[in-house]
N, C-alpha and C positions, 0 to 999 in steps of 0.2 A: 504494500500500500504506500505509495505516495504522500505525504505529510508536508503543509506547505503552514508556515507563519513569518511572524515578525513583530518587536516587540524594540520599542525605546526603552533602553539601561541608563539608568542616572551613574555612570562613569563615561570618563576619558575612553577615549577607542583604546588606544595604547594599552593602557591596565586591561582592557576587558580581554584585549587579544593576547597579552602575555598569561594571563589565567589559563585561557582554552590554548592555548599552544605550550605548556609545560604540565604532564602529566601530573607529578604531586601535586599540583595547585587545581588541577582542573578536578582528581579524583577527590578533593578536599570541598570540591562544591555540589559533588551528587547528593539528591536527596537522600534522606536517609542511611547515609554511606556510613558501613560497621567497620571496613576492615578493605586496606589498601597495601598492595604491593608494585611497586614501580620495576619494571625490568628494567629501564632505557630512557632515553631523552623520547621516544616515540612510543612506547608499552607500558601498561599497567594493566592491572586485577582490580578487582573493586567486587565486595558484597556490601551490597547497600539495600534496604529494606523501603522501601520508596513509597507511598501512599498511592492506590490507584481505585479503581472503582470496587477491585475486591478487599479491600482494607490496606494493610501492608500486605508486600508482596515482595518475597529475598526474592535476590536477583542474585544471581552468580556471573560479571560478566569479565572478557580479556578487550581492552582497548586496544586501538593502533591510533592514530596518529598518522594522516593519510597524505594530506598536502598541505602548506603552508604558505600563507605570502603575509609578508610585515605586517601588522596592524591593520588586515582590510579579510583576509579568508582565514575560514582552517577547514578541513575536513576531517571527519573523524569517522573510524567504524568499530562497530563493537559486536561481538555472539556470546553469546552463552546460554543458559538457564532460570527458569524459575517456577522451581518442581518439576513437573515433567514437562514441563512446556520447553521450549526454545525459541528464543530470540536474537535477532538480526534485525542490524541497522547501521546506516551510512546516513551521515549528514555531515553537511556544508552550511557552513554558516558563514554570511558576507555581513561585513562589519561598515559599517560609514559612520561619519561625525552630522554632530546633529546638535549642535552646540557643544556644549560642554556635557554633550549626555553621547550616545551611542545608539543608530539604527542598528537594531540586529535583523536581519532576511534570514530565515533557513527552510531548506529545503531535503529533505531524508525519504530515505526509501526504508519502509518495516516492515520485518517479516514475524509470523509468532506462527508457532506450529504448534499441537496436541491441544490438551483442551482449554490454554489463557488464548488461543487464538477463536473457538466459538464463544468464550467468553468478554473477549473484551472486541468483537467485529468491531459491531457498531460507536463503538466511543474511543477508537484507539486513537482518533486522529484528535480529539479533544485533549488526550487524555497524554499521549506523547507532547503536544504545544506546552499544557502546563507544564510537566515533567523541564522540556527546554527552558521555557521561562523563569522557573525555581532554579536552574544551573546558572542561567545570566545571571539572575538576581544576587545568588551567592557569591556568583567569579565578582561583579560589582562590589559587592563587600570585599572580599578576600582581597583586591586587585588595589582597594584603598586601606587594605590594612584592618578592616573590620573583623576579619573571620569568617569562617564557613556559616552552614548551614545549620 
């Protein structure tokens, strides 16, 4: 599925985008994130227990860290688990100034198989935007020094 938003960050483009483009910082802004492992300047682990329409929901996922450009892209993909399901996803997020705050655009392609995917059809694409917007919002704190999530 297809997922398309965008969402003004009250941060500097610069902070928002060194947040999403350095793993420890970025795994530091998942919702509900229990437990982080960084391989690399481009990998990390993350179990994070995130709020979605079935209450919390662990997640087991591996990031990558896919393309980069200065303070304006990142892209990023992630798989893993949560319970028997699986998930899969790619997103791109273009960064612009917007005063002193940050346009975010993104755009992801999500996958979910077994049964979080009959469960969550209809509201995945609501329901992935907030999920983004709760990591802007965090990298915006983290990015001015506030702390995660």
């Amino acid at each position: 599925m297809i997922v398309v938003g965008s969402s003004v960050v009250a941060a500097p483009r610069e902070a928002l985008w060194e947040v999403l483009s350095d793993p420890a910082r970025l795994a530091e802004a998942l919702p509900g994130v229990e437990a982080v492992s960084v391989d690399d300047e481009r990998r990390f682990s993350a179990v994070a227990r995130p709020r979605t329409a079935l209450g919390e929901t662990r997640l087991a996922l591996d990031f990558e860290i896919l393309e980069q450009r200065p303070s304006k892209y990142v892209a990023i993909s992630a798989s893993g688990s949560a319970g028997e399901g699986l998930v899969a996803f790619t997103i791109e997020l273009t960064l612009a100034e917007a005063g002193a705050q940050t346009q975010a655009s993104w755009r992801a392609d999500v996958a979910l198989r077994g049964v979080l995917a009959s469960l969550l059809q209809r509201s995945l694409g609501p329901l992935f935007n907030q999920q983004v917007e709760d990591v802007l919002q965090a990298g915006a704190r983290i990015g001015q020094g506030a702390g995660g999530s």
